[in-house]
C-alpha positions as CSV (number, residue, x, y, z in Angstrom):
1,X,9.1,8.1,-21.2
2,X,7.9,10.9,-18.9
3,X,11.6,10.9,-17.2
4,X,12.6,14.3,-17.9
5,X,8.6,15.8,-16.9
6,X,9.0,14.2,-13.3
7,X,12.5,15.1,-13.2
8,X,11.1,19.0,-13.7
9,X,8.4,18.5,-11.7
10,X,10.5,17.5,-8.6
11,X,12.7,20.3,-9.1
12,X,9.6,23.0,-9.4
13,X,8.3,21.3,-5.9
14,X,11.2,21.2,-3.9
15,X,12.1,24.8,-4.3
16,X,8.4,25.9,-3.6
17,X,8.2,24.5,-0.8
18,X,11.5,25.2,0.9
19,X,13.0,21.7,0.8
20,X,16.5,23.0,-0.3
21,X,16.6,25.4,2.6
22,X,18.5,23.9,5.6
23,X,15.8,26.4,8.6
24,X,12.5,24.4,6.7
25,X,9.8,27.1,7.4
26,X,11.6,29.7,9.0
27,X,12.8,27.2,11.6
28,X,16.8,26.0,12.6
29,X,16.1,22.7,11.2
30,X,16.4,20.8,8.2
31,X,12.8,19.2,6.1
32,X,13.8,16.1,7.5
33,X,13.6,17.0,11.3
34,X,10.3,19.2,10.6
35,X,9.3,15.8,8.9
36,X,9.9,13.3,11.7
37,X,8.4,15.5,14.4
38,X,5.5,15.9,13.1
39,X,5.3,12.5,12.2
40,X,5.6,11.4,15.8
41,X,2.5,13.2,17.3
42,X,1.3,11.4,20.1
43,X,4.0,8.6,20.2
44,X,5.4,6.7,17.5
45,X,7.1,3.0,17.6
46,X,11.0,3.8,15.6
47,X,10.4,0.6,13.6
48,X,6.9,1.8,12.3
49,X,8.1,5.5,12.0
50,X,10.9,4.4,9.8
51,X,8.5,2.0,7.5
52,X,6.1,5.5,7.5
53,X,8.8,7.3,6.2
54,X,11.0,5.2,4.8
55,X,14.0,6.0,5.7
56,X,17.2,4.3,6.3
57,X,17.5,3.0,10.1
58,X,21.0,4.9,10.3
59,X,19.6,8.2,9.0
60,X,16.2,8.0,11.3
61,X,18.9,7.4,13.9
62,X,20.7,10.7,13.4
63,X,17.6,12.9,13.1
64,X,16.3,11.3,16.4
65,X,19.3,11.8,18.0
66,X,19.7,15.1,16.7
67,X,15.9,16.2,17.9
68,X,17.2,14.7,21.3
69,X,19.5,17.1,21.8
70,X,17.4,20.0,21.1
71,X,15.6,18.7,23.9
72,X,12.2,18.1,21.4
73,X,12.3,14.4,21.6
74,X,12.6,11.6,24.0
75,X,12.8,7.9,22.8
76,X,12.6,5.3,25.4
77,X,11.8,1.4,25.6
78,X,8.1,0.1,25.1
79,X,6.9,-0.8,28.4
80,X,5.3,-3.5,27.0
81,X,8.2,-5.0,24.9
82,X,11.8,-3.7,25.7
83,X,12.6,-4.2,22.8
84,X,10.4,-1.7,21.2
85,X,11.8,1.9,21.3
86,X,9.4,4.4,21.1
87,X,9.5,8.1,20.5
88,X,7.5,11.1,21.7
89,X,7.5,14.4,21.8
90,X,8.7,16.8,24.8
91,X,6.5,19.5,25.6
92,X,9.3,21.4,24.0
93,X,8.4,19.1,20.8
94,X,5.1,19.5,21.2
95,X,5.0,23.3,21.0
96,X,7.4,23.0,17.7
97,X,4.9,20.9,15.9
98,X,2.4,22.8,16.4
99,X,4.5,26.2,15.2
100,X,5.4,24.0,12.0
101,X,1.6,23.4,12.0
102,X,0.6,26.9,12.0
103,X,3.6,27.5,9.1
104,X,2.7,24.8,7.2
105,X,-0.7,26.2,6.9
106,X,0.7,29.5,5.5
107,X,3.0,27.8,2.7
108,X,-0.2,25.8,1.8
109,X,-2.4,29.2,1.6
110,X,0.6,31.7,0.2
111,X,0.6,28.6,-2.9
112,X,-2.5,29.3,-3.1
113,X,-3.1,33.0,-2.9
114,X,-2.2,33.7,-6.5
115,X,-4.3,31.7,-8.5
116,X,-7.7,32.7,-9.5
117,X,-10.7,30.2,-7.9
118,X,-10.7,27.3,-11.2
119,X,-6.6,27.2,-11.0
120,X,-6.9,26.6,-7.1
121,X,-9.7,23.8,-7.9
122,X,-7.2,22.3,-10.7
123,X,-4.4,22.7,-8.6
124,X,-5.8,21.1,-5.6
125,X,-7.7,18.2,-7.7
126,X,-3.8,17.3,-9.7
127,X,-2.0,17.3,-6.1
128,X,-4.8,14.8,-5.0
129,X,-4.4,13.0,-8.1
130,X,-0.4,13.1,-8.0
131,X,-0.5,11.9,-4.5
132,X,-2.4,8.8,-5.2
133,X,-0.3,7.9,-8.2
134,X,3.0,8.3,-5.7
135,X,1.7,6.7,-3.5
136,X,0.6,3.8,-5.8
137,X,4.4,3.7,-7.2
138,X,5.2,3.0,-3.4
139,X,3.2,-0.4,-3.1
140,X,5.4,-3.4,-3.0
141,X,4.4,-6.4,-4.4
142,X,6.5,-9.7,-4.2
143,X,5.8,-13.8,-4.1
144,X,5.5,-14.5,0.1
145,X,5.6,-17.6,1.9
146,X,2.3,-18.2,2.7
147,X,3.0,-18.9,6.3
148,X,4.8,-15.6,7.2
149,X,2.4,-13.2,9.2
150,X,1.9,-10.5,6.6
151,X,0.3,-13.2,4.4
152,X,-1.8,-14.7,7.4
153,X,-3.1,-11.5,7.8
154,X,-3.8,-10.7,4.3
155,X,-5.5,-14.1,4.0
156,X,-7.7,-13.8,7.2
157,X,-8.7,-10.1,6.1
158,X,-9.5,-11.6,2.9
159,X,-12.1,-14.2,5.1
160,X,-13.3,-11.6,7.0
161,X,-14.5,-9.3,4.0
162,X,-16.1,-12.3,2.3
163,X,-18.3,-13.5,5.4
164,X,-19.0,-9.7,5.9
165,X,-20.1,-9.4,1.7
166,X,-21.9,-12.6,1.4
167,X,-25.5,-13.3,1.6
168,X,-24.9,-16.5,3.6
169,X,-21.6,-15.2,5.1
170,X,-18.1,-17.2,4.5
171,X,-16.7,-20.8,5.5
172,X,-13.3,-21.1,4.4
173,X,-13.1,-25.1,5.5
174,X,-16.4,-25.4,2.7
175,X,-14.9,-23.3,-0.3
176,X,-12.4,-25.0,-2.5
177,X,-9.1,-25.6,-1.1
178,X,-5.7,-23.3,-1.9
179,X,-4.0,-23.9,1.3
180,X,-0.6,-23.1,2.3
181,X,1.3,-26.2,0.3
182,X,-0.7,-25.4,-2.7
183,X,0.4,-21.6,-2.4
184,X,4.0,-22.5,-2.2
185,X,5.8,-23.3,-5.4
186,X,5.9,-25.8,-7.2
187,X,2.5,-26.4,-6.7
188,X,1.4,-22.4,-6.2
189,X,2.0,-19.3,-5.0
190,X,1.1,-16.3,-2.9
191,X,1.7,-12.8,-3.9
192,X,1.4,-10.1,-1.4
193,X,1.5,-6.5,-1.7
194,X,3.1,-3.8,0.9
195,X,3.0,0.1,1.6
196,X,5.5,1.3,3.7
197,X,6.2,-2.5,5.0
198,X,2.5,-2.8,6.0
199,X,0.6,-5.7,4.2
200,X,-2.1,-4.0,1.7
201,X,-3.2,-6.9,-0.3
202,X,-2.6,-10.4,-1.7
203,X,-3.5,-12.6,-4.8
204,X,-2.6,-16.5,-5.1
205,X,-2.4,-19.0,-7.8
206,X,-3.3,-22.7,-8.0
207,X,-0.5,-24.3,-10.7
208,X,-1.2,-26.9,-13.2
209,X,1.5,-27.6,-15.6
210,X,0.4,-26.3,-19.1
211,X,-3.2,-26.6,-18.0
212,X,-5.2,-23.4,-16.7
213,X,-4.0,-21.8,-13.6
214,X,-6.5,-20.5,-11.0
215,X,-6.3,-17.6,-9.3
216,X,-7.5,-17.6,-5.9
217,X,-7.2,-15.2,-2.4
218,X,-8.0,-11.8,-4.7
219,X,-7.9,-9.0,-1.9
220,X,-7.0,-5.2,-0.9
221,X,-7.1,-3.6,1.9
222,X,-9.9,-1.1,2.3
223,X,-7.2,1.3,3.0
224,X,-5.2,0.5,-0.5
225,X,-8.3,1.0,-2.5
226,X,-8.6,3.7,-5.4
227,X,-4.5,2.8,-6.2
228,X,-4.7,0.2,-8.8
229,X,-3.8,-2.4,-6.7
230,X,-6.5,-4.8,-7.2
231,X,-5.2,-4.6,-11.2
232,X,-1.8,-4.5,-10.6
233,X,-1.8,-7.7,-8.7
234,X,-4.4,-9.6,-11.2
235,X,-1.6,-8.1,-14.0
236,X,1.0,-9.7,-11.8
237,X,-0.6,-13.1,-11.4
238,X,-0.9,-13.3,-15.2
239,X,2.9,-12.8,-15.9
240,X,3.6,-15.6,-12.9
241,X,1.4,-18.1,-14.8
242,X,3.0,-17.5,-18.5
243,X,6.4,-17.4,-17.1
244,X,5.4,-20.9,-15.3
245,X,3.6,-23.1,-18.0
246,X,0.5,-21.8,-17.7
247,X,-1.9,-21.2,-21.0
248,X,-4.6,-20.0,-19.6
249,X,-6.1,-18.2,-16.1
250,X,-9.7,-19.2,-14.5
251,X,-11.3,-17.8,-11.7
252,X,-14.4,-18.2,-10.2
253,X,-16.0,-14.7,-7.9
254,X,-19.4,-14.5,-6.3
255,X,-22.0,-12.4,-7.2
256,X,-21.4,-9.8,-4.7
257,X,-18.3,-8.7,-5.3
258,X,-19.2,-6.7,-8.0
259,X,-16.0,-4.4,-8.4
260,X,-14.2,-7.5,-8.8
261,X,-16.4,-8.5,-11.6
262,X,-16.2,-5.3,-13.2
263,X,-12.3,-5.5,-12.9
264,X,-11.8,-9.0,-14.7
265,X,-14.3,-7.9,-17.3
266,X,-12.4,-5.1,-18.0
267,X,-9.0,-6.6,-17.9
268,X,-10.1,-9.5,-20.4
269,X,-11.9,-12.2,-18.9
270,X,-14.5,-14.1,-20.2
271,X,-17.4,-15.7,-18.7
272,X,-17.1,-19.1,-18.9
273,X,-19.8,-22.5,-17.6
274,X,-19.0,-23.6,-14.2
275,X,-15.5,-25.4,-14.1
276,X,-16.0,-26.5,-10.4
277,X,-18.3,-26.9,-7.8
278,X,-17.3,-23.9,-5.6
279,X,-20.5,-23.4,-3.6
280,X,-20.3,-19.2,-2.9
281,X,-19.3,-18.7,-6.8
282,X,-22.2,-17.3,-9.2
283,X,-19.6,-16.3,-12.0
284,X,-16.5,-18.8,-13.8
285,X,-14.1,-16.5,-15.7
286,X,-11.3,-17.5,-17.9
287,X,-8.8,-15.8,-20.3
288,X,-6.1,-17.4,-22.3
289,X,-2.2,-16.2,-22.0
290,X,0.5,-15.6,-24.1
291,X,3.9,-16.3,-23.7
């Protein structure tokens, strides 16, 4: 469903803005070239400008190379890490960006031009929408080990927001345990979700057999917020429990996390008596699974 419209809609986009031409805005260089230049700006790690863009190493390779030899880019070694190649712009480079700046502006305004003021307004407000739904479609979301880095970080960021939200701030060490054996199967797991290889949130859960599952470590990244994330991942958890034994999902949230509340509400929870002694919960939720 919807195939064919996104399909038409591609095509409609890339001939208005002059993807299929090889001189992108007037210029002798493909939309890909335009792309990673301006994407450089003031210095860009390869490894990160790759995951930004992702794009195959190989191909980055080529257009870096290729924007070498126009004289627009350097890329050198990190003089912190030699390992680390970094590219930046010439002064060549520089002055390019800033021409595809200028002609990037007149694309965006000669789109524009045509439409009376409410189609510019609907026009602007779908491209905003669109871009958040792409953008959403990019997020990754896979079971991690819980001691790899990108789900230390989501779990520390998920610490940090809580001592920052609560009235009495956050001790991990006093809330109930889901430590790192009891997020890794068969006793648990840790789900963690990326954009462009970057970390963007997490969600856990506590196994049991057949008996209730709990979810635990619910968080997204200030960044990652207004995607659907925080659903996608509870949606996520759910199909991890049925498709491990589990009948049911509890969770317990504290009273200031109110868009959380509002979220397992909406997505079917019920609010349940106390099932534990958490001490920073004010709310017990449950909901039952099927298979």
């Amino acid at each position: 469903m919807g195939v064919a419209e996104v399909r038409r809609f591609n095509r409609v986009v890339t001939q208005r803005v002059g993807a299929l031409s090889d001189a992108y805005m007037a210029r002798d260089r493909s939309l890909g070239q335009a792309r990673v230049l301006w994407e450089i700006g003031d210095g860009s790690d390869v490894r990160a400008l790759r995951a930004r863009l992702d794009l195959d190493s190989g191909y980055l390779s080529r257009l870096l190379r290729s924007l070498e030899g126009d004289g627009l880019v350097r890329v050198e070694p990190s003089g912190v890490d030699g390992r680390v190649r970094i590219a930046r712009l010439t002064k060549r480079g520089a002055a390019e960006r800033r021409v595809l700046d200028e002609r990037s502006d007149e694309l965006a305004a000669s789109i524009l031009a045509p439409l009376s003021e409410a189609q510019r307004e609907r026009l602007v407000a779908a491209m905003d929408d669109v871009a958040r739904l792409l953008t959403a479609s990019m997020v990754e979301v896979a079971i991690v080990d819980p001691r790899q880095p990108e789900a230390a970080y989501c779990v520390q960021s998920y610490f940090d927001e809580l001592r920052d939200r609560f009235d009495q701030g956050f001790d991990h060490t006093r809330s109930i345990s889901a430590d790192n054996a009891e997020l890794t199967l068969p006793s648990g797991l840790l789900l963690v979700a990326t954009l462009h290889s970057e970390p963007v949130g997490c969600g856990a859960l506590k196994l049991h057999g057949d008996e209730p599952a709990e979810i635990k470590r619910m968080w997204v990244s200030p960044d990652a917020r207004g995607l659907g994330l925080g659903r996608r991942l509870l949606t996520e958890l759910e199909r991890e429990a049925v498709a491990r034994g589990a009948s049911a999902v509890r969770l317990e949230t504290n009273r200031n996390l109110v868009e959380a509340i509002s979220l397992y509400r909406a997505s079917g929870y019920t609010e349940v008596p106390a099932f534990n002694d958490e001490p920073y919960a004010h709310h017990w939720f449950e909901k039952s699974l099927k298979a």
